[in-house]
N, CA, C and O atoms as a Tripos MOL2 file, in Angstrom:
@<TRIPOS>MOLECULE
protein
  204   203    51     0     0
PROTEIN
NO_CHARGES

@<TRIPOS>ATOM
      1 N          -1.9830   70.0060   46.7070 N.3       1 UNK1
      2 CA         -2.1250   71.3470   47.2440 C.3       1 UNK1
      3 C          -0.7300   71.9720   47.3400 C.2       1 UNK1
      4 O           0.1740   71.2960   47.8290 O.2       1 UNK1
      5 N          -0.5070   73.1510   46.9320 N.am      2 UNK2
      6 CA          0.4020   73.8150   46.8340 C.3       2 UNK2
      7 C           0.9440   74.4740   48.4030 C.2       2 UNK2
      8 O           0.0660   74.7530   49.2190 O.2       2 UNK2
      9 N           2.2960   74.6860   48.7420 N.am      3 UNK3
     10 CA          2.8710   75.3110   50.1860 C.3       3 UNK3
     11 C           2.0070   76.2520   50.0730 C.2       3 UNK3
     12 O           0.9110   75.9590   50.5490 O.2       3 UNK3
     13 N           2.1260   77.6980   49.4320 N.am      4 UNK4
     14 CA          0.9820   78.2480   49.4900 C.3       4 UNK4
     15 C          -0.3900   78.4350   50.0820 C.2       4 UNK4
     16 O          -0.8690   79.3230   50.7870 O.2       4 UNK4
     17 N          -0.8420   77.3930   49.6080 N.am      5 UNK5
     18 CA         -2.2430   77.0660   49.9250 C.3       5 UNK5
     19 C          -2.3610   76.8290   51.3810 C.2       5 UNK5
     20 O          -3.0940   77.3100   52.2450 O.2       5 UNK5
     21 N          -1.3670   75.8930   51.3910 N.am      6 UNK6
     22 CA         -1.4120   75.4520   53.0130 C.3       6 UNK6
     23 C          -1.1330   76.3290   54.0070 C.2       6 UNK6
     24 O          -1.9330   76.4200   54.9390 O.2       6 UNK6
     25 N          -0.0410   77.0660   53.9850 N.am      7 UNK7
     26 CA          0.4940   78.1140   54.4240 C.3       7 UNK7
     27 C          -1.1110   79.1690   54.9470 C.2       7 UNK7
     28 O          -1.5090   79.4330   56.0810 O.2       7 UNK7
     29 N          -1.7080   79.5560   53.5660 N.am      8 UNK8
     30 CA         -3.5960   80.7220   53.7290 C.3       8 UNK8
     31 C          -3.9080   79.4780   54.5370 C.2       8 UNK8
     32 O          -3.9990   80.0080   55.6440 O.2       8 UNK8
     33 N          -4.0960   78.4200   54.7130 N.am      9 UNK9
     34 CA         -5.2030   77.6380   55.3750 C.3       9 UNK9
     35 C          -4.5940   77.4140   56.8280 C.2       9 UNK9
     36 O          -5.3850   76.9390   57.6430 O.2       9 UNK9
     37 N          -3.4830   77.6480   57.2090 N.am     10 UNK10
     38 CA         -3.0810   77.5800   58.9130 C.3      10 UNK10
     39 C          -2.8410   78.8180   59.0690 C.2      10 UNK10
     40 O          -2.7320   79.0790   60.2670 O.2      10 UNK10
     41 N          -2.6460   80.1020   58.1020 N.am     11 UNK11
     42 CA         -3.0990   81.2140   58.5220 C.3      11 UNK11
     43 C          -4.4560   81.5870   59.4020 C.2      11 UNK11
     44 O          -4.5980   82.3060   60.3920 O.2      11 UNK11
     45 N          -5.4780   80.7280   58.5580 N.am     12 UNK12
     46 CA         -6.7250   81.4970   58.5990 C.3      12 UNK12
     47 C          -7.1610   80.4190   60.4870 C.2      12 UNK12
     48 O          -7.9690   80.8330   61.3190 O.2      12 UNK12
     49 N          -6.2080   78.9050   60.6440 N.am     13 UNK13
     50 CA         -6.5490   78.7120   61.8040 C.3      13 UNK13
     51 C          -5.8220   79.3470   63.0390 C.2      13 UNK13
     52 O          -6.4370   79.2570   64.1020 O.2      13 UNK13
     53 N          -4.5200   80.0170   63.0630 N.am     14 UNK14
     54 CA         -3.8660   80.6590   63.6210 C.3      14 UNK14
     55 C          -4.8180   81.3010   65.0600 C.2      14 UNK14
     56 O          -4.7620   81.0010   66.2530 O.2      14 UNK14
     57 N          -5.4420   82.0280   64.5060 N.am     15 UNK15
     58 CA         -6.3120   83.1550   65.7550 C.3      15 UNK15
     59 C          -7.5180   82.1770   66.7390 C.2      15 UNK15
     60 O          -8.0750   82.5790   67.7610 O.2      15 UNK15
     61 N          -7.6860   80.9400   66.1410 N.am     16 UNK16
     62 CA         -8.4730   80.2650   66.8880 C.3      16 UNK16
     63 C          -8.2800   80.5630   68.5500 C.2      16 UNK16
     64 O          -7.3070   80.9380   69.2040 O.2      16 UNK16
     65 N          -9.6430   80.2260   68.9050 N.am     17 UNK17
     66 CA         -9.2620   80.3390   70.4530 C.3      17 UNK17
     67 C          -8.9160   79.1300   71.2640 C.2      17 UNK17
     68 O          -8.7760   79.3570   72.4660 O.2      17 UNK17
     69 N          -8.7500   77.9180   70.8750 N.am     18 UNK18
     70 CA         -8.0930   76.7340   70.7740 C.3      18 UNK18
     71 C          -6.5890   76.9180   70.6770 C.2      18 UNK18
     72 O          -5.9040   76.4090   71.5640 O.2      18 UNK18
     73 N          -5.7760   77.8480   69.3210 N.am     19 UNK19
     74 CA         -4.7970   77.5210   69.5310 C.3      19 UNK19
     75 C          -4.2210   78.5810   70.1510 C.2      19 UNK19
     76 O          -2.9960   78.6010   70.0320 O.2      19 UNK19
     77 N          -4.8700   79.7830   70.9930 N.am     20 UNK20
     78 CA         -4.0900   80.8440   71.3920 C.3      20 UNK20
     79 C          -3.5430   80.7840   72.4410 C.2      20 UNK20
     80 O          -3.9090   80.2110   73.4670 O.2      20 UNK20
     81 N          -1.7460   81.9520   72.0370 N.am     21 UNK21
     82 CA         -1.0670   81.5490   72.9300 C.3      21 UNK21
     83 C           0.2180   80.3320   71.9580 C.2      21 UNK21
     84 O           1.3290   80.1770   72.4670 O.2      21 UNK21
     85 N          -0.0770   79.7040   70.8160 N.am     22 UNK22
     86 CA          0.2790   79.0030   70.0550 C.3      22 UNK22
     87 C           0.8060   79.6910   69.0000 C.2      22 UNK22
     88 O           0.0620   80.4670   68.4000 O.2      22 UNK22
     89 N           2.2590   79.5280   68.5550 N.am     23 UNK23
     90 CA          2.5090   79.9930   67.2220 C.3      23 UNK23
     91 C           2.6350   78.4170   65.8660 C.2      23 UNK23
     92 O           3.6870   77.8880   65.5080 O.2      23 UNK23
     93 N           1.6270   78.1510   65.5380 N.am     24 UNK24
     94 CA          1.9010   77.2480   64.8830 C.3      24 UNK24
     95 C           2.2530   77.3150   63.0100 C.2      24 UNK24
     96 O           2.0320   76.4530   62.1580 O.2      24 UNK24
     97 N           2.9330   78.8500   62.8540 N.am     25 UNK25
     98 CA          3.3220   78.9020   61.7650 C.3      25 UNK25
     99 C           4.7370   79.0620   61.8820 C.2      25 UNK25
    100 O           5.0710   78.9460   60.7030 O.2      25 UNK25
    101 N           5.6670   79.2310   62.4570 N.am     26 UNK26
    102 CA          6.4690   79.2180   62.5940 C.3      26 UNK26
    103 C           7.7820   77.9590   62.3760 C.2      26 UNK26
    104 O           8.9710   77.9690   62.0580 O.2      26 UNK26
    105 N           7.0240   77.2050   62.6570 N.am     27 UNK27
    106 CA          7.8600   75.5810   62.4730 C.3      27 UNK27
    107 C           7.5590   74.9000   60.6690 C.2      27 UNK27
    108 O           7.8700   73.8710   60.0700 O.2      27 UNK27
    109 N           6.7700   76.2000   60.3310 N.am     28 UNK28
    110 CA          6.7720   75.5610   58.8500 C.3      28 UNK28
    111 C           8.1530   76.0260   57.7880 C.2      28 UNK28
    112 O           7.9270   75.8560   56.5900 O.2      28 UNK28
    113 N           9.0420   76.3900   58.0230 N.am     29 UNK29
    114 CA         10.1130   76.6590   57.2500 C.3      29 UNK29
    115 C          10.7030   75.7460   57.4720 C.2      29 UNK29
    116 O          11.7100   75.8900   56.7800 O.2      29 UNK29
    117 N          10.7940   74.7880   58.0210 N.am     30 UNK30
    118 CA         11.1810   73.3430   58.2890 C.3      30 UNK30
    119 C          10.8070   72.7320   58.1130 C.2      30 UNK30
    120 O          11.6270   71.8390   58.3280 O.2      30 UNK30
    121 N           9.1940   71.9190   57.4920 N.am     31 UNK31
    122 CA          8.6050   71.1550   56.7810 C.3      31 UNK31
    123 C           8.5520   71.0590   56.0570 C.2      31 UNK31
    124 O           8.2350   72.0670   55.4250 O.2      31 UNK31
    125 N           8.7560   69.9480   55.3760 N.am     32 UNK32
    126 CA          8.7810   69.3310   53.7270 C.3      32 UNK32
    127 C           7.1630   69.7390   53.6040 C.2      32 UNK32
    128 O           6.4900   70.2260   54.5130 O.2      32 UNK32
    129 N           6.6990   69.4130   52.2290 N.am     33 UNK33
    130 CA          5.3420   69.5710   51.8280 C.3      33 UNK33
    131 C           4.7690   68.3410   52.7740 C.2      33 UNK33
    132 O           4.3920   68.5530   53.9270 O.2      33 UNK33
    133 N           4.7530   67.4880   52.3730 N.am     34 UNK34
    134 CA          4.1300   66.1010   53.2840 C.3      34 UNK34
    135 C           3.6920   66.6930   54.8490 C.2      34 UNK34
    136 O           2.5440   66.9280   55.2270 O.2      34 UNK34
    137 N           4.8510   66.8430   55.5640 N.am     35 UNK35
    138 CA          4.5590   67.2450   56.8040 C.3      35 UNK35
    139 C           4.2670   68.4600   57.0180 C.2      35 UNK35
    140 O           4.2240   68.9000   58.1670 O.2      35 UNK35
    141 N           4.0000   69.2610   55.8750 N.am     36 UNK36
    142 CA          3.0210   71.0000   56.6640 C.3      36 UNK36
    143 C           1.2520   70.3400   56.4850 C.2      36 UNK36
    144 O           0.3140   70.5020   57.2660 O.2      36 UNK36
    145 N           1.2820   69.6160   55.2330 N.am     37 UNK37
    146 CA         -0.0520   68.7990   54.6250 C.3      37 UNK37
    147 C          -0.6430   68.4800   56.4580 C.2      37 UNK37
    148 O          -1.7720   68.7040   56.8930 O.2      37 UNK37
    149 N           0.2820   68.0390   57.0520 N.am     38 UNK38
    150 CA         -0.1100   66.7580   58.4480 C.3      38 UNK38
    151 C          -0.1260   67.8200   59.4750 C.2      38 UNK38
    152 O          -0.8770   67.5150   60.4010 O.2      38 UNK38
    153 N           0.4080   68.8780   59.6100 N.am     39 UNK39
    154 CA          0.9050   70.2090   60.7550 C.3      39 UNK39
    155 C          -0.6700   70.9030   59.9850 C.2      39 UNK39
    156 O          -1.4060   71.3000   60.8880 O.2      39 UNK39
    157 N          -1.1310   71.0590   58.9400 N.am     40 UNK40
    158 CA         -2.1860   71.8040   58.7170 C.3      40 UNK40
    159 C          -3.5940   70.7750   59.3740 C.2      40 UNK40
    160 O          -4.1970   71.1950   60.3610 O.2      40 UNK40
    161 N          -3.8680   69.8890   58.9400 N.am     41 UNK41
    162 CA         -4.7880   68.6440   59.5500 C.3      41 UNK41
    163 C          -4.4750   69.5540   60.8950 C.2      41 UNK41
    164 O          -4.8540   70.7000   61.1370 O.2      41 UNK41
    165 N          -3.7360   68.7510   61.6120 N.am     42 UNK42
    166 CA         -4.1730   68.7730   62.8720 C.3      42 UNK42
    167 C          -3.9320   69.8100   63.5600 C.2      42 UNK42
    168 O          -3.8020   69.6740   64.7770 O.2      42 UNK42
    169 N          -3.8170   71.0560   62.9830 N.am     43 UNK43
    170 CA         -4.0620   72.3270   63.6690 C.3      43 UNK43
    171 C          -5.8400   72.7500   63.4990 C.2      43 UNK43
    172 O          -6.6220   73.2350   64.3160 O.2      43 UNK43
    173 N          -6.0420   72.2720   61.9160 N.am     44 UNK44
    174 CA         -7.5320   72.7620   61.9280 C.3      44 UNK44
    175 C          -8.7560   71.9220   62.7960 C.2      44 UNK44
    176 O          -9.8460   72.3130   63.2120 O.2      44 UNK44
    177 N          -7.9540   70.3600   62.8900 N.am     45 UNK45
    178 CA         -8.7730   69.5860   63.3060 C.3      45 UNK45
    179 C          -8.8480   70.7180   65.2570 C.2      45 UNK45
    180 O          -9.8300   71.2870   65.7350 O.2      45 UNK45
    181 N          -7.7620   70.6420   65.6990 N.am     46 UNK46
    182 CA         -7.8110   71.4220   66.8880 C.3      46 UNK46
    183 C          -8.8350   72.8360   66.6800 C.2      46 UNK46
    184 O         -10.0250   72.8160   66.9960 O.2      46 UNK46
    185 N          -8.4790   73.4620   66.3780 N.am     47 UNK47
    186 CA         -9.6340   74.3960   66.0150 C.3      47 UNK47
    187 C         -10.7600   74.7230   65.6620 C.2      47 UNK47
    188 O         -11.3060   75.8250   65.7130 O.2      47 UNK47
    189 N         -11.3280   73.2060   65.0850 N.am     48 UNK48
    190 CA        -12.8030   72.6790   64.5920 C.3      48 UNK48
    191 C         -13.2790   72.0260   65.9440 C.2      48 UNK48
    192 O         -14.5080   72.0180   66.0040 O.2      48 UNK48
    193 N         -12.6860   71.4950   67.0070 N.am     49 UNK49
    194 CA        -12.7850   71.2780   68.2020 C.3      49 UNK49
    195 C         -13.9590   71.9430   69.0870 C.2      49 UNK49
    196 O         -15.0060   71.6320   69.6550 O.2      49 UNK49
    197 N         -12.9700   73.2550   68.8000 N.am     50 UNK50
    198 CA        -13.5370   74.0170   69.6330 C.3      50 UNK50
    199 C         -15.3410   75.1170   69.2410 C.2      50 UNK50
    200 O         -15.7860   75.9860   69.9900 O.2      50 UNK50
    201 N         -15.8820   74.7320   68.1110 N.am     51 UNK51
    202 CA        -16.6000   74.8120   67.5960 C.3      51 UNK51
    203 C         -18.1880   73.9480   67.8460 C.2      51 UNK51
    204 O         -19.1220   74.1350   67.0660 O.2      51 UNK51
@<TRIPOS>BOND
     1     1     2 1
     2     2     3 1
     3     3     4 2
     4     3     5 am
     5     5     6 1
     6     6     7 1
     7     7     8 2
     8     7     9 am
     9     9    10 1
    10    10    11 1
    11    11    12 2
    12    11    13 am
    13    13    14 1
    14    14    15 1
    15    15    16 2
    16    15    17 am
    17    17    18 1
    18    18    19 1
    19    19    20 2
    20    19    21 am
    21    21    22 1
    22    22    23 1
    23    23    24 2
    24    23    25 am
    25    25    26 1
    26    26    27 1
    27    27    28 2
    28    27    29 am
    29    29    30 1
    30    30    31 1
    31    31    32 2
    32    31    33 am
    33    33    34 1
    34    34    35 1
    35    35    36 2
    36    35    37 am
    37    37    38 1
    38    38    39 1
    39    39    40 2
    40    39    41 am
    41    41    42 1
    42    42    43 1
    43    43    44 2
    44    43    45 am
    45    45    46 1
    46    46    47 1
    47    47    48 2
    48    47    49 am
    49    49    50 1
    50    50    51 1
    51    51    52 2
    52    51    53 am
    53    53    54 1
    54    54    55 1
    55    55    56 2
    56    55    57 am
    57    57    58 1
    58    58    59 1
    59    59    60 2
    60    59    61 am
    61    61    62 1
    62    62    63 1
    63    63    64 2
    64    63    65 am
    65    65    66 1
    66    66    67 1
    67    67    68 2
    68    67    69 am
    69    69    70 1
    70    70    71 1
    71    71    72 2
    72    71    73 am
    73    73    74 1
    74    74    75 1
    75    75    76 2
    76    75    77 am
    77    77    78 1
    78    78    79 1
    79    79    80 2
    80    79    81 am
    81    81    82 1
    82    82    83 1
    83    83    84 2
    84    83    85 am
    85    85    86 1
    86    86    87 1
    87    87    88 2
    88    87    89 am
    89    89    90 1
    90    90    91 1
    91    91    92 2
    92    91    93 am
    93    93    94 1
    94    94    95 1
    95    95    96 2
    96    95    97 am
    97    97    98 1
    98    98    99 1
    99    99   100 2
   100    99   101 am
   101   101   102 1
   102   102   103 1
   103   103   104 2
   104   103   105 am
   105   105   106 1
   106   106   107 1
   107   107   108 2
   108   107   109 am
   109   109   110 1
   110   110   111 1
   111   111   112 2
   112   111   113 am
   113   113   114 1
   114   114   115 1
   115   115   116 2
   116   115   117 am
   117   117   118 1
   118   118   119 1
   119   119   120 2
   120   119   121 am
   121   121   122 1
   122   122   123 1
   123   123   124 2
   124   123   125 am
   125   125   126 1
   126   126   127 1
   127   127   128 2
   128   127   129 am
   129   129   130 1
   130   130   131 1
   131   131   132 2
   132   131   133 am
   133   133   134 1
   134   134   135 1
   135   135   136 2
   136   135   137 am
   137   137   138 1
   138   138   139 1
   139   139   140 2
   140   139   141 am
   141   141   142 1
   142   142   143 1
   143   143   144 2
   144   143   145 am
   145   145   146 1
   146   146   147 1
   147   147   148 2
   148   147   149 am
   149   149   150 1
   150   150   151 1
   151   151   152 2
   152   151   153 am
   153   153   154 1
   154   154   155 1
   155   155   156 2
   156   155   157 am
   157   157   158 1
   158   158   159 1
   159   159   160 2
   160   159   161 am
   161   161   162 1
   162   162   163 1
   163   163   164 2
   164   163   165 am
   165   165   166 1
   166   166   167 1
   167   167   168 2
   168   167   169 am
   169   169   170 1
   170   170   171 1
   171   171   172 2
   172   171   173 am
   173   173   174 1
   174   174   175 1
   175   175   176 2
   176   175   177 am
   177   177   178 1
   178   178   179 1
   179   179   180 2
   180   179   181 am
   181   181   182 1
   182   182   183 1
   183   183   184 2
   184   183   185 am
   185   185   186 1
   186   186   187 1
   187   187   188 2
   188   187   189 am
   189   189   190 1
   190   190   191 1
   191   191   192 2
   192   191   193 am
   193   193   194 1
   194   194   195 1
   195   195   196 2
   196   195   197 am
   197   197   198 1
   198   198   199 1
   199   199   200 2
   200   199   201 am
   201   201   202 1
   202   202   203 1
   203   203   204 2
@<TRIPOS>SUBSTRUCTURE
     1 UNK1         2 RESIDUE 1 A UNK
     2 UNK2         6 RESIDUE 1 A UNK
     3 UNK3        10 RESIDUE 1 A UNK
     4 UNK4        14 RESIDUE 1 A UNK
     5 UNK5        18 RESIDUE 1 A UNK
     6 UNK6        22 RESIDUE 1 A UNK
     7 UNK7        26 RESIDUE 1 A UNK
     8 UNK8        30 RESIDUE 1 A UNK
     9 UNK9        34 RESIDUE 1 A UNK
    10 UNK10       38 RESIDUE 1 A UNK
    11 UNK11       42 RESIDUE 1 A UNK
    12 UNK12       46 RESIDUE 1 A UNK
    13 UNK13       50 RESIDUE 1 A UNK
    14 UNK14       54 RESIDUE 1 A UNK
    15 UNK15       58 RESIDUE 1 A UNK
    16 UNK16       62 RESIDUE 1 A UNK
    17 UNK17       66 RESIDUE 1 A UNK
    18 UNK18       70 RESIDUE 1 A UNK
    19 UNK19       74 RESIDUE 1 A UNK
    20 UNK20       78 RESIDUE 1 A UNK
    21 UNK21       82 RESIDUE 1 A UNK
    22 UNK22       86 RESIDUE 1 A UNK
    23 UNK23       90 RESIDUE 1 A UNK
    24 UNK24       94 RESIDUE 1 A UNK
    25 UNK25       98 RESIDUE 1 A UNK
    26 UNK26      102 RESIDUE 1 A UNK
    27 UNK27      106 RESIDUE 1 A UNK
    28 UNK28      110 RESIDUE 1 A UNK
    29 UNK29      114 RESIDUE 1 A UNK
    30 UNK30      118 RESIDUE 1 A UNK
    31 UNK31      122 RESIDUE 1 A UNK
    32 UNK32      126 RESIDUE 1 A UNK
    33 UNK33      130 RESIDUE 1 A UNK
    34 UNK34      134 RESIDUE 1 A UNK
    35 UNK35      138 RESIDUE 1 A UNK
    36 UNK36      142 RESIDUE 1 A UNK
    37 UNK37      146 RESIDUE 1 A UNK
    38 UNK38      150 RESIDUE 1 A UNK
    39 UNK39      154 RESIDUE 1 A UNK
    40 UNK40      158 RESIDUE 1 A UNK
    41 UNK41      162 RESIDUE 1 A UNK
    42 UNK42      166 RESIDUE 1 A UNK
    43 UNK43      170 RESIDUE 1 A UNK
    44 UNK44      174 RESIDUE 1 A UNK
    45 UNK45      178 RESIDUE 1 A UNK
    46 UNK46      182 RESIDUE 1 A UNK
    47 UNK47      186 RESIDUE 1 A UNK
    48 UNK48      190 RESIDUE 1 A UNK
    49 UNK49      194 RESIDUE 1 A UNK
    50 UNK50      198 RESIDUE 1 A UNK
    51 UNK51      202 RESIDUE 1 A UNK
């Protein structure tokens, strides 16, 4: 999966009501690919939570 990709897919969990109050895109200009891959998981997993 491309940065890109990952990048639209913690976009689209961003507004959750789980993570609000949370900026969790911000710390990705500092992640290698590997670790946005692991920062995307477990933001959506948090947000599928709350579902």
């Amino acid at each position: 999966m491309t940065r890109a990709e990952l990048l639209k897919r913690l976009g689209n969990v961003q507004d959750a009501p789980q993570l609000k109050g949370r900026d969790v895109r911000s710390i990705t200009a500092m992640l290698g690919l590997d670790a946005l891959r692991k920062h995307v998981e477990v933001c959506e997993a948090a947000a599928a939570r709350g579902n």
